[in-house]
N, C-alpha and C positions, 0 to 999 in steps of 0.2 A: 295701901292702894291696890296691891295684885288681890287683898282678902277680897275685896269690893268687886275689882272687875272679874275676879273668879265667880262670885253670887251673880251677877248679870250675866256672865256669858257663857258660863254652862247651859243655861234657859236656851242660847242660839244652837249649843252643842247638841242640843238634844234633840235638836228639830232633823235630825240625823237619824239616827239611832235611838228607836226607843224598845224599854224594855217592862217586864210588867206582869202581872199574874191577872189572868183574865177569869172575871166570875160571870158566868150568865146569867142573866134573869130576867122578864120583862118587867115593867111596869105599866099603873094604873095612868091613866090621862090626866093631869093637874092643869084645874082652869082659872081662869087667870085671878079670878076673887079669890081663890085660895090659896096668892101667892102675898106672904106678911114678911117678909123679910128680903132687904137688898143686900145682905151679906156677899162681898167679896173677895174673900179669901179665897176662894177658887183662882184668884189669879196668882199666876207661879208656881201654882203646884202639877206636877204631871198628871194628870186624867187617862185611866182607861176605857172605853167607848164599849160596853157590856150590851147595849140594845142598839136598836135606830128604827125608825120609820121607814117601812118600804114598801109602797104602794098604799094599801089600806091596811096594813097591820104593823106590828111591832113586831121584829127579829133579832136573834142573836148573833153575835159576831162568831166569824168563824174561827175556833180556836188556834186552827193552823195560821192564822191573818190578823193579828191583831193590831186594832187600831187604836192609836194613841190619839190625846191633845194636849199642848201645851199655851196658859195663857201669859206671855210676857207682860211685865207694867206698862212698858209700851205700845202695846198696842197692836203689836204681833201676834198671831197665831199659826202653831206648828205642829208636826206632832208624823206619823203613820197612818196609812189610809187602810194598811195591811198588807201593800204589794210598794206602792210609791210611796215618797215621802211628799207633804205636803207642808202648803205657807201662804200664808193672807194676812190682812187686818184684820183686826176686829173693832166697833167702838161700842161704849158703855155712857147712857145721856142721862147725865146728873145725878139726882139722889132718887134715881127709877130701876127697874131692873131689867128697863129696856136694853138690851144685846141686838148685835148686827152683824155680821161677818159678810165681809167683802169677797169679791173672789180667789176663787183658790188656784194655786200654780203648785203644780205637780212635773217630779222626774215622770219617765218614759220608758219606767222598766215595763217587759213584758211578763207574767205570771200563769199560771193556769186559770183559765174561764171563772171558777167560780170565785177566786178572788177579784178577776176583774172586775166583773159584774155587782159582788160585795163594792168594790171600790167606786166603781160608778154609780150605784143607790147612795152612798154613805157622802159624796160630795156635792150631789144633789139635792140632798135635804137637806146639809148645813148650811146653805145659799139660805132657805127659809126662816133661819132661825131671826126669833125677832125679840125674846126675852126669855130671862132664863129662872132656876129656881133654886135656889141652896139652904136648906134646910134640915130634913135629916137624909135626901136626897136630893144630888145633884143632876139636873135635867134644863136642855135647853129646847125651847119651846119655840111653836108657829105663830104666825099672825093671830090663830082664834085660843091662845095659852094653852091649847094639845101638847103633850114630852112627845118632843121628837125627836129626840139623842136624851142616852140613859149614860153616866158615867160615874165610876167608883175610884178615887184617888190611887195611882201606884205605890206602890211599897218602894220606899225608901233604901238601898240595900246600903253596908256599909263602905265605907270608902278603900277600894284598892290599894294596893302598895306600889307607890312608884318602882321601886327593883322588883326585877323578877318577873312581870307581867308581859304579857303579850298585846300591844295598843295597836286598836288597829286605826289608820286615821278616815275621820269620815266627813271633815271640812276642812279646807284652808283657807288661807286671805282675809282681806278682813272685811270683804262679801262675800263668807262664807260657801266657795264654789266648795263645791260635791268631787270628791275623784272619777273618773270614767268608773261605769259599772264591769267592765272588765277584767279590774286589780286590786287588790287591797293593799296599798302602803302600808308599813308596820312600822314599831319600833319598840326595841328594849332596852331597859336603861339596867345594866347589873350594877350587883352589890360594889365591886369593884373599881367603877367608877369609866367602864367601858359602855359603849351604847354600840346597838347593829341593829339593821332593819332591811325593808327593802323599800325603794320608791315607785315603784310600779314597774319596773324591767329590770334596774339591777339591785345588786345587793349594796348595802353602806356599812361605813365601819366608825368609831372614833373615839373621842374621850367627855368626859361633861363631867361637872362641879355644881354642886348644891352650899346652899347655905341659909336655913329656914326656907323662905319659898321664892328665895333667887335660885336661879339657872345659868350658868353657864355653858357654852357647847364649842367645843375647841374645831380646830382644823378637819375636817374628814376625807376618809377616802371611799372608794366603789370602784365593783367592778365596772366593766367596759364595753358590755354587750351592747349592741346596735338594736336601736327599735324602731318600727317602721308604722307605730300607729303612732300620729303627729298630737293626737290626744293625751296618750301619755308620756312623749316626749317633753310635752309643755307642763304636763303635771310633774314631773321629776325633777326639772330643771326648780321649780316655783318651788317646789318642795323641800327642796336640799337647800334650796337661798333660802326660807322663811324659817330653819333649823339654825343658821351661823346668827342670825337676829334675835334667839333666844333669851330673854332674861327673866324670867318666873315661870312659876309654873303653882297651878291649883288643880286638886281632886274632888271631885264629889261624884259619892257613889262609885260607879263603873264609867266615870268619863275626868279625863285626865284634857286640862287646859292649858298652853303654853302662850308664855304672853312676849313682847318686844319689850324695849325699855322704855313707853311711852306708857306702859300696861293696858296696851293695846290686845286683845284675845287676836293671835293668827294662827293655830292650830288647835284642831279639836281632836281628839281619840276617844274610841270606848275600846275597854279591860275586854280582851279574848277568853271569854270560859272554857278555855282547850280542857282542865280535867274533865268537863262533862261532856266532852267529845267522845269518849273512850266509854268503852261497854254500855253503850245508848245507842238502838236501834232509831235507824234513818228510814227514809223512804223516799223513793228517788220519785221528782219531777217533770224536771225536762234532763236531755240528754242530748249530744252531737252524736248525728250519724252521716257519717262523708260530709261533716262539715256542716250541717245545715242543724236547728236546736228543732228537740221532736217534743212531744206531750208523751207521756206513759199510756198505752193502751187504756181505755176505763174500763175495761175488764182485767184486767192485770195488778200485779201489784209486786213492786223491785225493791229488798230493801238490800240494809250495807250497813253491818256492824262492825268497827275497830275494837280492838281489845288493844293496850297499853303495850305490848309486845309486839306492835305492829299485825295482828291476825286480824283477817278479815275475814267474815262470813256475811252470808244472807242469801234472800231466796232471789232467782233472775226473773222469775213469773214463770216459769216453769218448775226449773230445776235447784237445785239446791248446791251452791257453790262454796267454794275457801279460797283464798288466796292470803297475800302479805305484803305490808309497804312496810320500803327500807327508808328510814329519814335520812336526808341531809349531814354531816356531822354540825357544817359550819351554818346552817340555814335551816332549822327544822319547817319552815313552813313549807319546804323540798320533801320530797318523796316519791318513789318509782314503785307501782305496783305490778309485782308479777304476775303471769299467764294464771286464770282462774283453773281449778280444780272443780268439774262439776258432778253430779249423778247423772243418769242417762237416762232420764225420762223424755217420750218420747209423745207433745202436746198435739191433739188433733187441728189445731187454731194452727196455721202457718203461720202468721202472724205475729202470737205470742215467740213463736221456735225463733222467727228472723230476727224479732227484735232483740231476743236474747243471746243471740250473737253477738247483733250489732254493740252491746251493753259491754259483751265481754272485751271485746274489740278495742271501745272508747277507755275502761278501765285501764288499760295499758298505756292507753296516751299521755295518762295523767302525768305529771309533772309536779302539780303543787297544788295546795289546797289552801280554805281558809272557813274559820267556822265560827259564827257570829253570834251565838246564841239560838239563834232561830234555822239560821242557814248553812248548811254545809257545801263548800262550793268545791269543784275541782277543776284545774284549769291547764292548757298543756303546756308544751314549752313556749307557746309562742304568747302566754299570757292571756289566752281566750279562753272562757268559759266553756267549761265541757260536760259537766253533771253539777244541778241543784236539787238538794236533798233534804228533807224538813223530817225535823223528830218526829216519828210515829206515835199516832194516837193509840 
């Protein structure tokens, strides 16, 4: 039973979190007499979103943004818009290759402009889609059978290790609510047969029991810190209850499922690629300066390299800095970064000089961090996001 609702409800897990090697390319127009085949295997598999229609032409997705779809048997669609996560129906009529997608509901993250605007073209056009094509290309088409979404199926990676891994959670309940975008819940389950994480304020500690792909999750403890966003007050509490309810658990890929004993799916996680954290140049996005999230000048450009020993370099958009984060013993996702080290070049741009202050400033506030594959976030003690950093092209 858990093998079963693992294959169904990873499909909702992933309407989270999606991951995927992005090929660009456009395509040619396919009209509708040249569509011979209702092949639907497209449904359930993850789709990466390689073109789209925008305006009068065909464009590529933006590498830093990539947008995913996913089609459940049900009748759902999910997937990355490239900045939000997105979710609607879709319906399929009869033995035609008529296609339809209802509307879409999208989180309410903020991003930089050109992902926005990516994201607002890319939600607009799939409202039009009215049939689709799967053949030795997958394209979903307008009213007059124009491709107006180009997609190329995601790679499959192999399945995670339950021990050892860093999960970060990216749904709970079993209406799939999203954590507030200001914390990453975690958790790790060691060899050992210990589990520790954190639930969006404090840290957790405790024990758990496996046997094939039963779960068990004993008594737990945490610390005691007070938190004052009521947001994730509510997530913490819901989170640590839906952890004692534990009984299975299923992997697939880089997304790990815990089910109740009804084999019910009420948590989702995806596997933390923290090795590719380390010696992978970042570039920084937005950043808190006195508290308020700024854009990177668009004449500048901030990056932020870790090396495995905790060393940090990168350029501030001026200067050329170092510093170093000490981890945590008990909570590696904890870390204090010391006072930057810089050169003293001396930029004619006020602007670039202030900002690079203010950069070195916020670096210090850091507290903890969390790194998603895509996103490098750093957050201070109070839990708020303070620098989002995306791998450098």
């Amino acid at each position: 039973m858990y093998a079963y609702a693992q294959r169904k409800s990873m499909q909702y897990g992933k309407q989270i979190v999606a991951t995927g090697i992005i090929f660009l390319c456009l395509v040619s127009y396919v009209s509708a007499s040249e569509i011979t085949t209702y092949d639907r295997s497209f449904v359930g598999t993850e789709w990466s979103v390689t073109s789209f229609l925008s305006g009068s032409e065909m464009v590529s997705v933006l590498s830093s943004y990539p947008i995913t779809m996913n089609f459940a048997p049900d009748g759902w669609v999910f997937g990355s818009a490239g900045c939000n996560q997105f979710s609607g129906s879709y319906e399929l009529e009869g033995d035609t290759n008529s296609l339809t997608i209802g509307p879409l509901l999208t989180t309410r993250m903020m991003c930089e402009q050109q992902a926005m605007d990516q994201e607002t073209a890319f939600t607009q056009v799939v409202s039009g889609v009215a049939s689709y094509y799967n053949e030795e290309t997958f394209t979903l088409n307008g009213a007059d059978g124009q491709a107006i979404v180009v997609l190329e199926p995601v790679l499959e990676p192999e399945d995670a290790p339950l021990t050892g891994t860093t999960w970060n959670l990216v749904a709970y309940g079993l209406e799939y609510s999203a954590p507030p975008a200001s914390v990453t819940p975690t958790i790790v389950f060691s060899h050992d047969g210990t589990l520790s994480g954190t639930s969006g304020c404090n840290s957790f500690f405790g024990q758990y029991q496996t046997d094939g792909e039963t779960m068990s999750i004993g008594q737990m403890g945490s610390t005691l810190m007070l938190c004052f966003d009521d947001e994730v007050v509510k997530l913490e509490s819901e989170y640590l209850a839906l952890l004692q309810d534990v009984a299975g658990y299923g992997i697939d890929g880089t997304f790990l499922t815990l089910y109740d004993e009804n084999a019910e799916s009420i948590l989702f996680f995806k596997a933390v690629p923290i090795v590719q954290m380390y010696n992978t140049q970042f570039e920084l996005r937005t950043f808190s300066v006195d508290g308020e999230m700024r854009y990177v000048l668009t004449d500048s450009t901030i990056t932020f390299e870790i090396a495995e020993d905790g060393g940090i370099s990168g350029n501030a958009g001026c200067n050329v800095y170092t510093t170093a984060a000490t981890f945590n013993e008990y909570d590696t996702a904890k870390l204090t970064i010391a006072p930057a080290i810089s050169t003293m070049m001396f930029c004619i741009d006020e602007r670039v000089m202030e900002q690079e202050s203010a950069y070195f400033v916020m670096l210090e506030s850091a507290d903890s961090f969390n790194f998603d594959g895509t996103y490098l976030k750093l957050f201070n003690v109070a839990g708020e996001v303070v620098a989002t950093y995306t791998i450098a092209a």
